[in-house]
PyMOL CGO cylinders between C-alpha atoms (Angstrom):
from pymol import cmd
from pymol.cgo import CYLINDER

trace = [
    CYLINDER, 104.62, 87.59, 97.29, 103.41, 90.65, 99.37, 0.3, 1, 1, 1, 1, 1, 1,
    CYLINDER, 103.41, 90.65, 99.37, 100.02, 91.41, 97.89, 0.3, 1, 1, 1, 1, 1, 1,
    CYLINDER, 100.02, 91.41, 97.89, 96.99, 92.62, 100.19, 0.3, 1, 1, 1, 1, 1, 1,
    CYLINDER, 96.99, 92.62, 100.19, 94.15, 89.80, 98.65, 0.3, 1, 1, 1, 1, 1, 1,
    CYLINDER, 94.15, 89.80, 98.65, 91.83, 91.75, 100.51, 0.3, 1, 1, 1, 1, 1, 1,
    CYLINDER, 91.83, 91.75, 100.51, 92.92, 94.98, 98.74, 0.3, 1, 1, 1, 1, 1, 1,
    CYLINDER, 92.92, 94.98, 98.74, 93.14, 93.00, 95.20, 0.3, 1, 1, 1, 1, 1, 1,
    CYLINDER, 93.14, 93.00, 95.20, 89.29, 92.63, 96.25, 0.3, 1, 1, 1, 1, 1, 1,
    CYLINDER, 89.29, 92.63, 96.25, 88.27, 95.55, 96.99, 0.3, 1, 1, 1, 1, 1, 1,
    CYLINDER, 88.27, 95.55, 96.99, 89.67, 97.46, 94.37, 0.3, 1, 1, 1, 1, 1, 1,
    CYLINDER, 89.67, 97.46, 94.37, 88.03, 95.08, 91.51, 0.3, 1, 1, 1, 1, 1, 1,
    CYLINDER, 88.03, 95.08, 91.51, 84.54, 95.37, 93.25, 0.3, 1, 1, 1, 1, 1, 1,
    CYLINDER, 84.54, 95.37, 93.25, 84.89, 99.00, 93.44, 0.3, 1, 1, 1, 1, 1, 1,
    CYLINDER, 84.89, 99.00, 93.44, 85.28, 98.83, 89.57, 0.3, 1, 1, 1, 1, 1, 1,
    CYLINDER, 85.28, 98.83, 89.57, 82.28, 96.94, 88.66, 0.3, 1, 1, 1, 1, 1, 1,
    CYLINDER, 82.28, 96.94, 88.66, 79.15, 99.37, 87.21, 0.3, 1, 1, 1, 1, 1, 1,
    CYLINDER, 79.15, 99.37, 87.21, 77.01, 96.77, 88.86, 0.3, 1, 1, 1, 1, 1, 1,
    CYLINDER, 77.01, 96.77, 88.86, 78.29, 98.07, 92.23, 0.3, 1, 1, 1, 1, 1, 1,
    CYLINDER, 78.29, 98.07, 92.23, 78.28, 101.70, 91.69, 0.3, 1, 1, 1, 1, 1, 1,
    CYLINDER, 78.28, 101.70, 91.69, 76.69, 103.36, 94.51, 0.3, 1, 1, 1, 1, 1, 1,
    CYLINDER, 76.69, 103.36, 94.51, 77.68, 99.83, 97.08, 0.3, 1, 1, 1, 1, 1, 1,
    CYLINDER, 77.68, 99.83, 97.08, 79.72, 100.80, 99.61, 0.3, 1, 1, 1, 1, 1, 1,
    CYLINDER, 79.72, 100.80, 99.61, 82.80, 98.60, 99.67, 0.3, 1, 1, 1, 1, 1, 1,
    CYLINDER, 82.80, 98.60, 99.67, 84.96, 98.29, 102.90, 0.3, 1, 1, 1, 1, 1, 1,
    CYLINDER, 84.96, 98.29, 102.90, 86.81, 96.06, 105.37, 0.3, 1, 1, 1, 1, 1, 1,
    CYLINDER, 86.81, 96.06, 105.37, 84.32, 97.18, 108.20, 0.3, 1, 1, 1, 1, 1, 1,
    CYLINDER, 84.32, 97.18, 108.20, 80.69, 98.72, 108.56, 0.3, 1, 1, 1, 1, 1, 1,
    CYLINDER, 80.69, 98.72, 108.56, 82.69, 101.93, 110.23, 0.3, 1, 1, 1, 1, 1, 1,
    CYLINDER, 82.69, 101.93, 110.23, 80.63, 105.10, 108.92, 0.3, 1, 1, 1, 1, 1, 1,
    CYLINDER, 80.63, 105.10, 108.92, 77.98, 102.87, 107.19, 0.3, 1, 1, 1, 1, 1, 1,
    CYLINDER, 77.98, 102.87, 107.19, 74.25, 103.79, 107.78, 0.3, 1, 1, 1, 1, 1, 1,
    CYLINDER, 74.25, 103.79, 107.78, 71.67, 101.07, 108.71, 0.3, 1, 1, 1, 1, 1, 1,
    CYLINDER, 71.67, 101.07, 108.71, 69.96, 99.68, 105.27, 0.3, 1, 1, 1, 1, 1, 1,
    CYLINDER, 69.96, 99.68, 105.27, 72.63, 100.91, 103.14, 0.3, 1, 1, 1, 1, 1, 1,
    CYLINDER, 72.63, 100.91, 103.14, 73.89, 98.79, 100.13, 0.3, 1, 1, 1, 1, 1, 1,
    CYLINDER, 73.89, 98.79, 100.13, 77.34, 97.78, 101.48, 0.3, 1, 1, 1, 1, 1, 1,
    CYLINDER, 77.34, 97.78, 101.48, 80.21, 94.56, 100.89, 0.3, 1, 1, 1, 1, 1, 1,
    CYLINDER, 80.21, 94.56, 100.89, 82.13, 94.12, 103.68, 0.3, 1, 1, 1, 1, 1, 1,
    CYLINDER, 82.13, 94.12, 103.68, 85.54, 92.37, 102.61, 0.3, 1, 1, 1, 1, 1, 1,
    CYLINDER, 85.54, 92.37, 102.61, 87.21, 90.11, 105.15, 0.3, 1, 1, 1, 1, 1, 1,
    CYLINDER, 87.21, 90.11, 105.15, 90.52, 87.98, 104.58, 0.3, 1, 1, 1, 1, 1, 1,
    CYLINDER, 90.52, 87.98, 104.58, 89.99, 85.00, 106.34, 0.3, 1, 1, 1, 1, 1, 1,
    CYLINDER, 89.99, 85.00, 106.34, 93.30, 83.22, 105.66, 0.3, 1, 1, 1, 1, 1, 1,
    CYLINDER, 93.30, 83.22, 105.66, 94.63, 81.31, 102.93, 0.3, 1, 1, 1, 1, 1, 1,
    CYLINDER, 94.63, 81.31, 102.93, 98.13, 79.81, 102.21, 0.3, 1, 1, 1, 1, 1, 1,
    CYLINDER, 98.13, 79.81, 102.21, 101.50, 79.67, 99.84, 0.3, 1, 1, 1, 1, 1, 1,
    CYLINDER, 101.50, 79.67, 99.84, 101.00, 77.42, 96.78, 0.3, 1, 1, 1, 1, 1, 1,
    CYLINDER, 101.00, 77.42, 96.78, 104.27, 78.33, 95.47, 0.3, 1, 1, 1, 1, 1, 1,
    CYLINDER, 104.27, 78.33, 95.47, 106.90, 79.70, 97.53, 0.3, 1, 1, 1, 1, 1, 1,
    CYLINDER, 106.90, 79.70, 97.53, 107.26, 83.53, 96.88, 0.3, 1, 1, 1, 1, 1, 1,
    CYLINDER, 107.26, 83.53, 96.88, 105.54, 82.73, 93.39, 0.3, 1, 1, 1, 1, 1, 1,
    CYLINDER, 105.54, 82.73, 93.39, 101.50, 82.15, 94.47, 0.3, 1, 1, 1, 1, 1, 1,
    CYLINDER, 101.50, 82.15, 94.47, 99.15, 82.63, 97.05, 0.3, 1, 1, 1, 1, 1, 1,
    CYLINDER, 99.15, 82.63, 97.05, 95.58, 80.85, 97.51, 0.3, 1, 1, 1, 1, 1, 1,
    CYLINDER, 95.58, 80.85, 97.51, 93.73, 83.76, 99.79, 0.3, 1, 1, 1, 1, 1, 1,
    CYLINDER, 93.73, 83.76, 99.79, 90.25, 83.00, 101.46, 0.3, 1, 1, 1, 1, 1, 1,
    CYLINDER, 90.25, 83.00, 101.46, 87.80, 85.66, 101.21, 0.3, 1, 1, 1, 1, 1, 1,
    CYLINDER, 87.80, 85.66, 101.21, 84.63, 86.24, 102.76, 0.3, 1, 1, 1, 1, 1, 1,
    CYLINDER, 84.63, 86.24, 102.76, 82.18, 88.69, 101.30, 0.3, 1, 1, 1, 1, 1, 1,
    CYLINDER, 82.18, 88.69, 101.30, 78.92, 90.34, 103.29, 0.3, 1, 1, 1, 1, 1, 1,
    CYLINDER, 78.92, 90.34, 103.29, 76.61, 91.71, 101.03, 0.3, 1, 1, 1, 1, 1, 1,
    CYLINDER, 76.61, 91.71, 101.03, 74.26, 93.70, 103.43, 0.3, 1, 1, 1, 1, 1, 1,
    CYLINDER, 74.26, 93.70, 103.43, 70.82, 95.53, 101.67, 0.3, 1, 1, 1, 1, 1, 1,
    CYLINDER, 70.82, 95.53, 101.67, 67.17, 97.05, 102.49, 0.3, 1, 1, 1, 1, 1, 1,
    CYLINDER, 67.17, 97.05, 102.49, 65.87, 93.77, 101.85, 0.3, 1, 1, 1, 1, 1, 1,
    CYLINDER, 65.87, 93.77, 101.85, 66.40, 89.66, 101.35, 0.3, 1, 1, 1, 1, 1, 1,
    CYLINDER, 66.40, 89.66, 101.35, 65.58, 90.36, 98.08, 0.3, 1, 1, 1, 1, 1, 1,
    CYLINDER, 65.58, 90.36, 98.08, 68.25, 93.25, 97.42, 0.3, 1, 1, 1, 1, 1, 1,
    CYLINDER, 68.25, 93.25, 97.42, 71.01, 91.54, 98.97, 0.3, 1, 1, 1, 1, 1, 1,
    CYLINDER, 71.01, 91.54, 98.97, 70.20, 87.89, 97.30, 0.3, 1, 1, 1, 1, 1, 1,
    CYLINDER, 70.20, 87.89, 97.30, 70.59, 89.63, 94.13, 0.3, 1, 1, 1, 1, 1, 1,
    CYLINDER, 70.59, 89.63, 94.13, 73.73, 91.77, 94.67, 0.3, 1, 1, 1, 1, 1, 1,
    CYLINDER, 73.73, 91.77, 94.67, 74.92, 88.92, 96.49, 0.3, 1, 1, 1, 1, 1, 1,
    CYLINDER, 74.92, 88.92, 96.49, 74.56, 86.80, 93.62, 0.3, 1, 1, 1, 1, 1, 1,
    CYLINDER, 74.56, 86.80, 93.62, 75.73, 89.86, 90.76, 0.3, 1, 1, 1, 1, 1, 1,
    CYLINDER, 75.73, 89.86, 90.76, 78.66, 89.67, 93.04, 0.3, 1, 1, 1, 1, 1, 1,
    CYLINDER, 78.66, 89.67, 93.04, 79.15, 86.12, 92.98, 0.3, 1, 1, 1, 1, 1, 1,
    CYLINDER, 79.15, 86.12, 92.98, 78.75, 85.84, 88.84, 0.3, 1, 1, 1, 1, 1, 1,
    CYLINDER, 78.75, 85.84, 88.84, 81.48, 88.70, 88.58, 0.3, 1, 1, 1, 1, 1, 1,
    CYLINDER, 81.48, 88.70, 88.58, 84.23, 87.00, 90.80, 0.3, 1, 1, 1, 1, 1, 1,
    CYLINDER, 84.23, 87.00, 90.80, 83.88, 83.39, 89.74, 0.3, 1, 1, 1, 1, 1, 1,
    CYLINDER, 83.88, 83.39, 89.74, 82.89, 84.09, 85.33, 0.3, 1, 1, 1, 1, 1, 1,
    CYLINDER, 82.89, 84.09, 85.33, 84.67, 87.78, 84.83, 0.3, 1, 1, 1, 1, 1, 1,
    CYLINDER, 84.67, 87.78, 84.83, 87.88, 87.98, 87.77, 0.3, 1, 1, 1, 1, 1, 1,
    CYLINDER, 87.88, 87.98, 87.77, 89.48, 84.97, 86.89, 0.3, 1, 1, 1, 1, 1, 1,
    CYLINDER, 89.48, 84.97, 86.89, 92.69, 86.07, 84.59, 0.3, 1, 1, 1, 1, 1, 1,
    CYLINDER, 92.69, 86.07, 84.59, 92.63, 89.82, 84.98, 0.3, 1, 1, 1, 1, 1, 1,
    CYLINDER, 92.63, 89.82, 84.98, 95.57, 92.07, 86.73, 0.3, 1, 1, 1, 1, 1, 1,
    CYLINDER, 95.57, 92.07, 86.73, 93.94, 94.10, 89.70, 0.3, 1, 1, 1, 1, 1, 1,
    CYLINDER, 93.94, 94.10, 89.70, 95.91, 96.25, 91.85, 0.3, 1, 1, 1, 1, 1, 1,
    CYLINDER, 95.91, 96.25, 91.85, 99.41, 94.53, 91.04, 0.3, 1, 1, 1, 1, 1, 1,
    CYLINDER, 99.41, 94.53, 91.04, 98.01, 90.80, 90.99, 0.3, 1, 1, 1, 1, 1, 1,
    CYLINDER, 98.01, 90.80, 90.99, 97.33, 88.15, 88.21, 0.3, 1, 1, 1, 1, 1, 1,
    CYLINDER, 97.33, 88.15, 88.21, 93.87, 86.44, 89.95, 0.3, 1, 1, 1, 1, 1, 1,
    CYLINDER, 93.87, 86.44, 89.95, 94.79, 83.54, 88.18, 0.3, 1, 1, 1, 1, 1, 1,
    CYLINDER, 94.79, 83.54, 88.18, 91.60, 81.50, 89.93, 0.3, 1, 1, 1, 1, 1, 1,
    CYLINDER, 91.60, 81.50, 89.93, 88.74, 81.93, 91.66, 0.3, 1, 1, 1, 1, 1, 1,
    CYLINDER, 88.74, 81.93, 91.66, 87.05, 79.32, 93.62, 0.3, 1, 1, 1, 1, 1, 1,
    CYLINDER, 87.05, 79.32, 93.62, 84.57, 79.03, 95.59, 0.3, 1, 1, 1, 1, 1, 1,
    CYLINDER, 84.57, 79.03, 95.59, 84.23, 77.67, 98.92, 0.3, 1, 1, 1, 1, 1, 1,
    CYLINDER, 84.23, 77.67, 98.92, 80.69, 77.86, 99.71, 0.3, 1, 1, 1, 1, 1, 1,
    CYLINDER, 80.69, 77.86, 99.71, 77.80, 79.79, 97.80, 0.3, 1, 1, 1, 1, 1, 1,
    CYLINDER, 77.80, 79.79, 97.80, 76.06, 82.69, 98.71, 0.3, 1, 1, 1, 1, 1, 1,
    CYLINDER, 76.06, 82.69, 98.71, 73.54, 81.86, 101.53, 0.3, 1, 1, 1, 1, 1, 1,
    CYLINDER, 73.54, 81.86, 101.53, 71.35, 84.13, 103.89, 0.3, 1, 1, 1, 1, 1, 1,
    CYLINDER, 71.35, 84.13, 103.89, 72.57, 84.85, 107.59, 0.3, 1, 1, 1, 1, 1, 1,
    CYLINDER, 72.57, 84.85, 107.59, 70.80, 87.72, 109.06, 0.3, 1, 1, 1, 1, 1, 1,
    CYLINDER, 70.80, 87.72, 109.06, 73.11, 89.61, 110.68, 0.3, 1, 1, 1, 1, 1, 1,
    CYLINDER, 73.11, 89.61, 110.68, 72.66, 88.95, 114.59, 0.3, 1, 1, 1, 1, 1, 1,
    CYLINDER, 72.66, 88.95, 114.59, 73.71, 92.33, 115.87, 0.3, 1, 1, 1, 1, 1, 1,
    CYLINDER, 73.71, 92.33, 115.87, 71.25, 94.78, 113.78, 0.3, 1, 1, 1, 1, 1, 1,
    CYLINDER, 71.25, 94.78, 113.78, 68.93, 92.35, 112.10, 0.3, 1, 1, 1, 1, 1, 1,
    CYLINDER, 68.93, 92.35, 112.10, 69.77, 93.65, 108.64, 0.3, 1, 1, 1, 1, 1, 1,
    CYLINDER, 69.77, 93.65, 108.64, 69.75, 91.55, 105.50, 0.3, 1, 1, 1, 1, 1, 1,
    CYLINDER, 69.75, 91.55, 105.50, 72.89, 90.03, 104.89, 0.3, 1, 1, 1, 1, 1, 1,
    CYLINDER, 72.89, 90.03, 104.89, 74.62, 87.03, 102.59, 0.3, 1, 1, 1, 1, 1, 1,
    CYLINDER, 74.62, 87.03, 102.59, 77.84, 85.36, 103.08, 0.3, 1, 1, 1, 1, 1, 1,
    CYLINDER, 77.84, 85.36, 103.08, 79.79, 84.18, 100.02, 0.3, 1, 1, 1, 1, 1, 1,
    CYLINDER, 79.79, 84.18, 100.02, 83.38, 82.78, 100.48, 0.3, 1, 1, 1, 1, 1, 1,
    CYLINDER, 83.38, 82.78, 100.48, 85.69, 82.01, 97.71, 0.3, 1, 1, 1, 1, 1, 1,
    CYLINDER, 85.69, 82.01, 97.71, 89.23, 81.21, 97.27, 0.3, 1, 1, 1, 1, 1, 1,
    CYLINDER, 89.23, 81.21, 97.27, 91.38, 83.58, 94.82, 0.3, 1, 1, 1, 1, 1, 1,
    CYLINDER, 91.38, 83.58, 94.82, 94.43, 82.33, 93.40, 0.3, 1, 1, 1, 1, 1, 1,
    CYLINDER, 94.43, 82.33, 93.40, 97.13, 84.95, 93.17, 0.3, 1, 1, 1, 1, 1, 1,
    CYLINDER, 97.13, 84.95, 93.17, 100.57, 86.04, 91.61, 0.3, 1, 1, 1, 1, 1, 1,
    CYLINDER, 100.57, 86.04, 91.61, 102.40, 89.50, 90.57, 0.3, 1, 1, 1, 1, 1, 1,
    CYLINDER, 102.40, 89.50, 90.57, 101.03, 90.68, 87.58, 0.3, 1, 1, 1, 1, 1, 1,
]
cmd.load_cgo(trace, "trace")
C-alpha cells in the first residue's frame, strides 16, 4: 500500500463544513498567532496486512483564540473522525477504522503560549 495517511487526513478535514475557515496543514508555516488551525502529524503506525492494510498513528493539534475554542473544535474534530470517517473512501483510501489512542486533552503549546489540544487516533487503511 502507498497511501500518504497524513494526506487521507487532511483532505477529509478539509471537507468537513464544521472546519470551514480552520486552517489545515502539516506545519504552522504561514499561520498567524490565534488563528483557528489543525496541524496534522503522522507519527508512525505499521502493516496489518502485507501490501493489503495499514494501521497509521495520527496526531492532531487543534490550536484557537481560546481554551474554550479549541476544546470545542478539538472535540467537533474528534466526533467526526471516530462516528462519521470510519467506512468512507478519502483521497484513494477505504478508512476502514478509526481508533483512538488517547482523547483530546489540553497542552498549551510551550513555544507561543497559544491554546492548543492533542488528540491521537489510529486509522485503519486500504485502497479504496
Amino acid at each position: 500500500m502507498r497511501i500518504d495517511p497524513a494526506a487521507v487526513l487532511h483532505s477529509y478535514i478539509a471537507s468537513l463544513p464544521v472546519m470551514r475557515g480552520v486552517m489545515v496543514s502539516g506545519t504552522r508555516v504561514d499561520r498567524s498567532k490565534g488563528q483557528p488551525t489543525i496541524v496534522l502529524e503522522h507519527a508512525g503506525g505499521y502493516r496489518v496486512v502485507r501490501d493489503r492494510a495499514d494501521r497509521a498513528e495520527l496526531v492532531t493539534h487543534v490550536y484557537h483564540q481560546s481554551m474554550t475554542l479549541a476544546a470545542g473544535m478539538s472535540y467537533d474534530l474528534r466526533s467526526a473522525l471516530l462516528e462519521d470517517l470510519p467506512g468512507q473512501v478519502v483521497a484513494g483510501a477505504l478508512v476502514l477504522d478509526v481508533a483512538e489512542v488517547h482523547a483530546p486533552l489540553f497542552l498549551p503549546d510551550s513555544m507561543t503560549g497559544e491554546y492548543r489540544y492533542v488528540h491521537s487516533i489510529a486509522a485503519y487503511l486500504t485502497d479504496a
